[in-house]
C-alpha positions in Angstrom: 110.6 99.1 116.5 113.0 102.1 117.0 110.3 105.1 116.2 113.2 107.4 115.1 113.8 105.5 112.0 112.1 105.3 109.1 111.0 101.6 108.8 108.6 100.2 106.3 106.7 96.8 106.4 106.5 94.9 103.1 104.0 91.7 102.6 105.2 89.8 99.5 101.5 88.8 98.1 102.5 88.9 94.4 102.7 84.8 94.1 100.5 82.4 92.1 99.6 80.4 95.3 99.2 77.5 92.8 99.9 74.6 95.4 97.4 76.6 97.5 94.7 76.2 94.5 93.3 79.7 95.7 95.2 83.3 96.9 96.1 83.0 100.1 95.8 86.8 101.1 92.0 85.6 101.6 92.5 83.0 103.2 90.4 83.2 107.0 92.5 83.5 110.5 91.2 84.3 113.3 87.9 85.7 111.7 90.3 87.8 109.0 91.7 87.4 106.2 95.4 87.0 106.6 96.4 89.5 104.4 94.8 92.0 107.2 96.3 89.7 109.8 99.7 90.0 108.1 99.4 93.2 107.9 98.7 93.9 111.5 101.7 92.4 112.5 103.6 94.6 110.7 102.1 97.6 112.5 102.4 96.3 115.6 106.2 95.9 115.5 106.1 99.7 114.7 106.2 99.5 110.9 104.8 102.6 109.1 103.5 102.4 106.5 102.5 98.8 105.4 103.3 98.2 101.7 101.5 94.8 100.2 103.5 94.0 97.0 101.9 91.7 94.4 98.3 91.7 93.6 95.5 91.4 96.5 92.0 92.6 94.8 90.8 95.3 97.1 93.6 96.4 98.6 95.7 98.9 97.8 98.9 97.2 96.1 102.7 98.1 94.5 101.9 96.0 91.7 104.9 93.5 90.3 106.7 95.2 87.7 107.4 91.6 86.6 104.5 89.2 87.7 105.9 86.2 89.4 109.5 86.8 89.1 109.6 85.6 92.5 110.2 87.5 96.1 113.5 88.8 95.4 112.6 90.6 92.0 109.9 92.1 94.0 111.5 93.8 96.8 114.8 94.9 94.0 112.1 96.5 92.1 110.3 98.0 95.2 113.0 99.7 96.5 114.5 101.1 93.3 111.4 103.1 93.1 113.8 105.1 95.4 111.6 105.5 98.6 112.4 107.4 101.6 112.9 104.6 104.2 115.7 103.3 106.1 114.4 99.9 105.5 112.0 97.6 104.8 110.6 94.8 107.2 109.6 91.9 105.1 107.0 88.9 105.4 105.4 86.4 103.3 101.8 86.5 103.2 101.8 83.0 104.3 103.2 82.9 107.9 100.9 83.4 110.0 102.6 82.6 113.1 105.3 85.4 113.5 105.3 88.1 116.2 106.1 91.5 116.4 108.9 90.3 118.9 110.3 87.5 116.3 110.2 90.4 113.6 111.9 93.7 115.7 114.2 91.6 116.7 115.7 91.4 112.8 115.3 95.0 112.6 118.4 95.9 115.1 121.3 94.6 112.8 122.0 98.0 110.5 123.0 95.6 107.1 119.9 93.3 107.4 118.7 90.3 108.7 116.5 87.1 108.5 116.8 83.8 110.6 119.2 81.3 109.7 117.9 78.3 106.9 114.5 81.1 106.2 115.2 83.9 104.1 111.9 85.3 105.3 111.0 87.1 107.4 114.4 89.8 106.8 115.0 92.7 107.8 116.4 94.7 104.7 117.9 97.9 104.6 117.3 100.5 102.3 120.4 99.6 100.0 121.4 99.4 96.2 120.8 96.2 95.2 121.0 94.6 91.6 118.0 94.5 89.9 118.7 90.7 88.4 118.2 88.9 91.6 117.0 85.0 91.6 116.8 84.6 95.1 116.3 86.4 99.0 119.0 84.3 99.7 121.0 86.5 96.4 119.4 89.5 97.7 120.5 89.2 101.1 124.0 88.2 100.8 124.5 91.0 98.4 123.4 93.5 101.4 125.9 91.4 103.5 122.9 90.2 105.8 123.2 88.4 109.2 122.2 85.2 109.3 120.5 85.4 113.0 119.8 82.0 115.1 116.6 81.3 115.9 115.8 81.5 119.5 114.6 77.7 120.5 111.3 77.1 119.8 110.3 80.0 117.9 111.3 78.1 114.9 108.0 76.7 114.6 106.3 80.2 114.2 108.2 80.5 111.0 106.1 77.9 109.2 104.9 79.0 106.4 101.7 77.4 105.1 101.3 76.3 101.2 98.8 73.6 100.6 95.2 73.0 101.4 96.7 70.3 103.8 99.2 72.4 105.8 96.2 74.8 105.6 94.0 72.5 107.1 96.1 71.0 109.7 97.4 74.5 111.2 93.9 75.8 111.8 92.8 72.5 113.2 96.1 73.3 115.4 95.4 76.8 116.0 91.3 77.0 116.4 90.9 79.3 113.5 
């Protein structure tokens, strides 16, 4: 990431992971939990500092100001708490595939981004948004983001993982 701006990396960990049965942020990967492994991503595409948004217990957190009002609601909250970023590099907690490559690569389109059909990952600038929001897809067409194609075969790091199946398969895929 461009170290003359002023990027932030946001992890969306504030949902009920109710098809999971159990919070995913503590779910293990790689010998971590992949809140830390989400995380780490983050920094290593050059985002300072790392925000988790939700609820992870022991971890520092911007709590919801509306608990489960959904990922879009989150981030319209987050950033009307007027922070000093240019923008805000954003995953879900449960995609444990994506690289810092995948992610920087969102960060060089000045009115956002995310990939085409998957609102997250995105790449949103620091912009005013409405604070009444459903959707990222909302969020991100308000901001006039680019929808970017996803180079082929990177669309399968993009998978994000929400049952005890799909959990189960991907780290019998993956050696976890």
């Amino acid at each position: 990431m461009d170290k003359a701006k002023n990027y932030a990396g946001v992890v969306l960990a504030g949902g009920r992971s109710s098809r999971m049965g159990s919070n995913k942020a503590f779910l293990k990967y790689q010998g971590r939990f992949l809140i830390d492994h989400m995380m780490d991503i983050l920094l290593k595409t050059g985002c300072t500092p790392v925000f988790i948004l939700g609820s992870v217990p022991g971890y520092n957190c911007v709590a919801d100001d509306k608990i489960f009002a959904g990922p879009a609601h989150a981030m319209s909250s987050f950033m009307h708490k007027k922070l000093a970023y240019s923008g805000f590099l954003v995953v879900p907690i449960d995609m444990p595939l994506l690289t810092p490559s995948i992610l920087y690569r969102l960060t060089t389109y000045p009115k956002g981004a995310y990939y085409k059909d998957c609102p997250l990952p995105a790449y949103i600038p620091q912009e005013p948004i409405s604070a009444h929001l459903i959707s990222m897809h909302d969020l991100l067409d308000e901001l006039g983001a680019s929808a970017v194609a996803c180079d082929e075969g990177n669309e399968l790091l993009m998978k994000n993982i929400n049952t005890p199946n799909e959990w189960k398969e991907f780290t019998t895929s993956h050696e976890c």
